[in-house]
N, C-alpha and C positions, 0 to 999 in steps of 0.2 A: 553342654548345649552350645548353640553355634552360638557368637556375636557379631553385633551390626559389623560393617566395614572401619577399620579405624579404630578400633575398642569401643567400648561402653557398654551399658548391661545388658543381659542376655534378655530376650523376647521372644516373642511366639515364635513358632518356627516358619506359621503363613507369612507374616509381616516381615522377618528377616528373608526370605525369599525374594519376596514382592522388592526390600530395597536393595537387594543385589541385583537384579533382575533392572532397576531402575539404572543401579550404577554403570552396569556391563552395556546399556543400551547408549547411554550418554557418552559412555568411551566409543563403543563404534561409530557413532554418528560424528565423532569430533576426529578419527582416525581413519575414515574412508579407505578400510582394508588391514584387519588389527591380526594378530595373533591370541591364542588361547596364553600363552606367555607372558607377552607383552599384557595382558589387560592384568595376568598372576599380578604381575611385577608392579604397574601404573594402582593398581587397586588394595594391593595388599591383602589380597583375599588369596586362598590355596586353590592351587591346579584346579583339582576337584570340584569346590564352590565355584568358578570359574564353567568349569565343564556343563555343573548342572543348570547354573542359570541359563546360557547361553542354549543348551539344550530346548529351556522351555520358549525361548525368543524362536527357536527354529519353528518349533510347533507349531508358534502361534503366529509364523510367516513373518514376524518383525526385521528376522538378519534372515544370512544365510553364507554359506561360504561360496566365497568366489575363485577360490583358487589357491594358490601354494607359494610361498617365498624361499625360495633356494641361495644359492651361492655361500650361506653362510654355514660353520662349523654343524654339524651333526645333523639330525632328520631334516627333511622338508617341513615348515608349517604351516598347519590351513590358516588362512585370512578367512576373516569375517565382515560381513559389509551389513549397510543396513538394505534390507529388502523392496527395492523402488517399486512392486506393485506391493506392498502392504498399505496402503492412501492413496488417495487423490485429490490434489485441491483445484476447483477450477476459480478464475477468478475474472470478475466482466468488471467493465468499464461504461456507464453511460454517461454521454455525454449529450450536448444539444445538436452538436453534424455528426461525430462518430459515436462506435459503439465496437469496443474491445474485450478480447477476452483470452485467455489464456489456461493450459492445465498442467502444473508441476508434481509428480511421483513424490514417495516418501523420502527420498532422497535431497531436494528441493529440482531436480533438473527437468527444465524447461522440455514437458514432451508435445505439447501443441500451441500456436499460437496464432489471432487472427484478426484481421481491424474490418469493420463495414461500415458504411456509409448510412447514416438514420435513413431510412425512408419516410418515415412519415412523422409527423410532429406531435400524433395524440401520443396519452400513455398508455393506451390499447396499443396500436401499431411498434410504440416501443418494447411493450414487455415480450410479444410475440415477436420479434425479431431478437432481442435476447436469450429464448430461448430456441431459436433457429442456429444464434448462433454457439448455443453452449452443445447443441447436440451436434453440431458439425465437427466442434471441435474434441467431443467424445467418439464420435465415430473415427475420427483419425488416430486418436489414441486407443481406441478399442475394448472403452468401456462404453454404460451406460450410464444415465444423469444418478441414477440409484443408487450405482454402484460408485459415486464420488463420496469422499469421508467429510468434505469442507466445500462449502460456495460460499464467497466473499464479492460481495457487489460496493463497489466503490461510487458514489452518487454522490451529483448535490444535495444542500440539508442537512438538517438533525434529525434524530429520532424522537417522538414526541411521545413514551412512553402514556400520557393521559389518553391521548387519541390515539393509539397502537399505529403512527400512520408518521412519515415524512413531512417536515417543516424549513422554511426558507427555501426553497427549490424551488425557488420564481421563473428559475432558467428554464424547467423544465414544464411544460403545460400540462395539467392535469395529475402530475406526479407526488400531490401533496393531497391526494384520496387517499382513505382508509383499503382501498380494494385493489391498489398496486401492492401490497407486503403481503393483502391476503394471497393473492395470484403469484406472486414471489413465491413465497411458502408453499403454494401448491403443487408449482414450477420442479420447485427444488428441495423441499423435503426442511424437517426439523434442523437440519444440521446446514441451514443458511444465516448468513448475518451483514449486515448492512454496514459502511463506514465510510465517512464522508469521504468525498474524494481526494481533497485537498491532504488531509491526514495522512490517506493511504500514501499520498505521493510523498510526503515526509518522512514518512517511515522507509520507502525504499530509498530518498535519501540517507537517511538514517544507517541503512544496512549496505549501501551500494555507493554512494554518490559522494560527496563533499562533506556528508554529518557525520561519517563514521568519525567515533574517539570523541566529537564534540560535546561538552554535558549541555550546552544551550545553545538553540539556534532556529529560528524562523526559517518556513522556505513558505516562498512569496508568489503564488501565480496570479498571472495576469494575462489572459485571452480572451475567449467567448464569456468566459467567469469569472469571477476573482476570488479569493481566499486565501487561509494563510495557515499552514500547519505549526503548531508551537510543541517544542522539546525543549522538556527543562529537568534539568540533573537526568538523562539520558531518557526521559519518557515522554511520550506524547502526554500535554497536556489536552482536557477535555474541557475541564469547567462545568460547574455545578449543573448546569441545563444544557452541556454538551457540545453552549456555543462557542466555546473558544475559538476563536480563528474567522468570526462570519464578518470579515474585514467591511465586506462591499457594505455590510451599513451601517460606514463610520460616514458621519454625515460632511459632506463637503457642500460649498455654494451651487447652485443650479444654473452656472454661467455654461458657456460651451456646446449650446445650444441642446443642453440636457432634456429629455423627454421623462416629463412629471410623472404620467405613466409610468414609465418605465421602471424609473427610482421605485415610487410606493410596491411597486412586486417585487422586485430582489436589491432596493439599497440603492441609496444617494451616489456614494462611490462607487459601484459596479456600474452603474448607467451614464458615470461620466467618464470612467478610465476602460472600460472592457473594450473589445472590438468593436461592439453596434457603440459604444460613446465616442471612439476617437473616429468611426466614418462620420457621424453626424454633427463632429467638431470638423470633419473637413471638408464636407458641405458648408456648412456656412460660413466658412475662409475661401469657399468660391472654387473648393476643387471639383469638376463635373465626371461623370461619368462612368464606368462599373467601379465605382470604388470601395475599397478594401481596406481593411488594419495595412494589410504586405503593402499593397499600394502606395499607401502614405509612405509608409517607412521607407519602401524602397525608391519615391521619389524626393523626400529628404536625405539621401544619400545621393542623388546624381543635382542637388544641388534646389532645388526648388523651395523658394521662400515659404508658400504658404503653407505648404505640407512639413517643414524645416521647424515654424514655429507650431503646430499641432503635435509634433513630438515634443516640443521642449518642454508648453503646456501637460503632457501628457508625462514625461519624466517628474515635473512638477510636482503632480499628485500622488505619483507611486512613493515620492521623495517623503509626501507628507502624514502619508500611512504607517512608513515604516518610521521614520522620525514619530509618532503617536506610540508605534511598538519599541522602540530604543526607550523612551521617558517611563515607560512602564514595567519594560520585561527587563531591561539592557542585556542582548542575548549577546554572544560571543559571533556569531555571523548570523548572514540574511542570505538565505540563498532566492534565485529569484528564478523560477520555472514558466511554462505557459506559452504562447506565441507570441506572446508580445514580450513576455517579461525576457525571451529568451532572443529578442533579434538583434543583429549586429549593432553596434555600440551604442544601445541601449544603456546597459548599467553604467557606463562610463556617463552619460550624459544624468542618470538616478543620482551616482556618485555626486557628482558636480553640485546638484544642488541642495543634497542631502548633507554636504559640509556647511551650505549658509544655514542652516534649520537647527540641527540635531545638536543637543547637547555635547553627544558623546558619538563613534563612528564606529560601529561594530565593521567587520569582515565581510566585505560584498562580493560574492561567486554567483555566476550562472551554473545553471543547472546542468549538468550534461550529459543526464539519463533519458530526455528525448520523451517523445510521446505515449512510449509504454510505463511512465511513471507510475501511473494510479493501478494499473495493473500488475507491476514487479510490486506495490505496497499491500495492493491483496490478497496476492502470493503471500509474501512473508506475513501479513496478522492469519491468512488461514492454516499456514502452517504452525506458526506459534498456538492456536487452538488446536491443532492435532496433536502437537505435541504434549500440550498441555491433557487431552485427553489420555493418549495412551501411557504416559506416565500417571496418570490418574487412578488408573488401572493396570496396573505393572502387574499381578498375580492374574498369573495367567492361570485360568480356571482348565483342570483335568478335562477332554472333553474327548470321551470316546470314538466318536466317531473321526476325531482327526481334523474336523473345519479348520479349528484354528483361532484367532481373530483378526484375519487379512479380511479389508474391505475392498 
């Protein structure tokens, strides 16, 4: 009887199938182009077992050979790759002015990708332009929303499992209805899942940016929103009700001509450090006119007193959030994403005051994955749930007619 990979005791012969079949899939996806040889040799498994698994991965569209590696001693070898239409993940981005979204193959490579501008502020008008623009960007790839394996929506909030509905999304008007997830779901089928957005953009930190190798590390945004993704010993921390990270309602004073309103919807600190808190800090320092978060910033850089102290102010507070996260977490860095969190020397001036506060000074980087953050993080959690799926199901089931199980 055959044995598992690696010795140990002999077992069904479905299930030792199923984990070679698991194995042989994990080597192509890590060798983008392997040989039947090369996996013999990497696996420990004979030619043969080797042949067959790979066999049923063909079948059931997972790999597929892409070609032939020559120059070396004796035959040509087929290469094996994994099969970029066997999934599809898309993943959208809402926000309070944009709305992004993007679709990666089974491969992870980016095959569509596309930002719009919100049109309208209900969560009617929101969710119908979400799905305008998931189907835009299926049309250019050349499926349908059906035919996708994963949709990952990156949002503000938590999930409020008692109310099947979005919680904290003050950002967002009307987005804290039970009948936005339903409409989601119907949008987008069983195989949708929700994840804050702040997270998301930590995890493509995590995977792409400044976190990679880190076991601990805050990334910090600060724009339209605020929040704060936490990785600790290399995973997204969640916290028991999921809130980990809802920074904005760490409570700070209501100086700065903070609007009371505001705070009690989304958080004392979100309504004095976000964009709408540092315009209405620079109104009442007397700056007049279309004024903006860039604005300020970019007239404290050609020298302008009043707008010069509404950043210092405004460093201040970011200083004193993450100093609240060093006494608690002490993470190994702070990365610091967002429009604000990300504009020129910015962190240099956080830095500054976050040495008179902090105990301790963890590692301060900007972020420099840019405005597709929350959407390269949806990308990668919806791929880690495809994978997670079809490793799930590695026995690949006999199926006469040939389907398969490419989605």
């Amino acid at each position: 009887m055959t044995t598992l990979a690696g010795g140990g005791a002999p077992g069904r012969p479905q299930l030792i199938r199923a984990m070679n079949e698991r194995l042989m899939l994990e080597h192509v996806r890590r060798a983008n182009g392997i040989s039947r040889a090369d996996l013999a040799r990497i696996s420990s498994l004979s030619k043969n077992t080797v042949s067959l698994a790979l066999a049923a991965l063909e079948r059931a569209g997972l790999v597929r050979a892409t070609g032939v590696r020559s120059g070396l001693p004796g035959p040509a070898a087929l290469l094996y790759e994994l099969h970029p239409d066997a999934a599809f993940v898309l993943a959208l981005d809402v926000g309070r002015n944009f709305l992004r979204g993007a679709i990666s193959d089974f491969t992870g490579a980016v095959r569509a990708k596309a930002s719009v501008r919100a049109r309208g502020t209900s969560a009617a008008s929101r969710l119908a332009q979400l799905v305008q623009l998931a189907d835009m960007l299926c049309t250019e790839v050349g499926v349908k929303r059906g035919d996708l394996t994963q949709t990952v929506l990156g949002s503000p909030g938590i999930y409020d499992p008692q109310r099947d509905a979005l919680v904290l999304a003050g950002a967002l008007p009307g987005w804290n209805k039970p009948s936005v997830l339903a409409e989601l779901r119907r949008a987008f089928g069983p195989a949708f899942a929700v994840e804050n957005d702040v997270d998301a953009a930590a995890l493509a930190e995590r995977a792409h940016g400044h976190g990679r190798g880190v076991e601990s590390f805050a990334f910090v945004s600060v724009g339209s929103g605020i929040g704060m993704g936490l990785v600790m010993n290399g995973r997204l921390h969640r916290g028991a009700h999921r809130a980990a990270g809802e920074i904005g309602y760490l409570p700070v004073d209501r100086g700065r001509g903070m609007d009371a309103r505001d705070a009690r919807k989304r958080g004392s600190f979100e309504a004095a450090a976000s964009a709408a808190g540092i315009v209405r800090a620079a109104r009442a320092a007397g700056l007049a006119g279309p004024v903006t978060a860039r604005y300020v910033f970019d007239a404290a850089q050609r020298g302008d007193r009043r707008a010069a102290r509404v950043v210092a102010q405004e460093a201040l507070l970011v200083a004193r959030a993450i100093c609240a996260v060093v006494t608690v977490v002490d993470p190994d860095l702070v990365v610091l994403g967002g429009g604000v969190g990300q504009a020129a020397g910015f962190l240099d001036a956080v830095a500054q005051q976050l040495r008179t506060i902090a105990p301790v000074l963890p590692e301060l980087r900007v972020s420099a994955l840019g405005v597709d953050a929350v959407v390269d993080g949806c990308l990668s959690a919806g791929m880690d749930r495809v994978w997670d799926l079809v490793t799930a199901t590695a026995v690949v089931p006999e199926n006469p007619d040939g389907a398969g199980a490419r989605r």
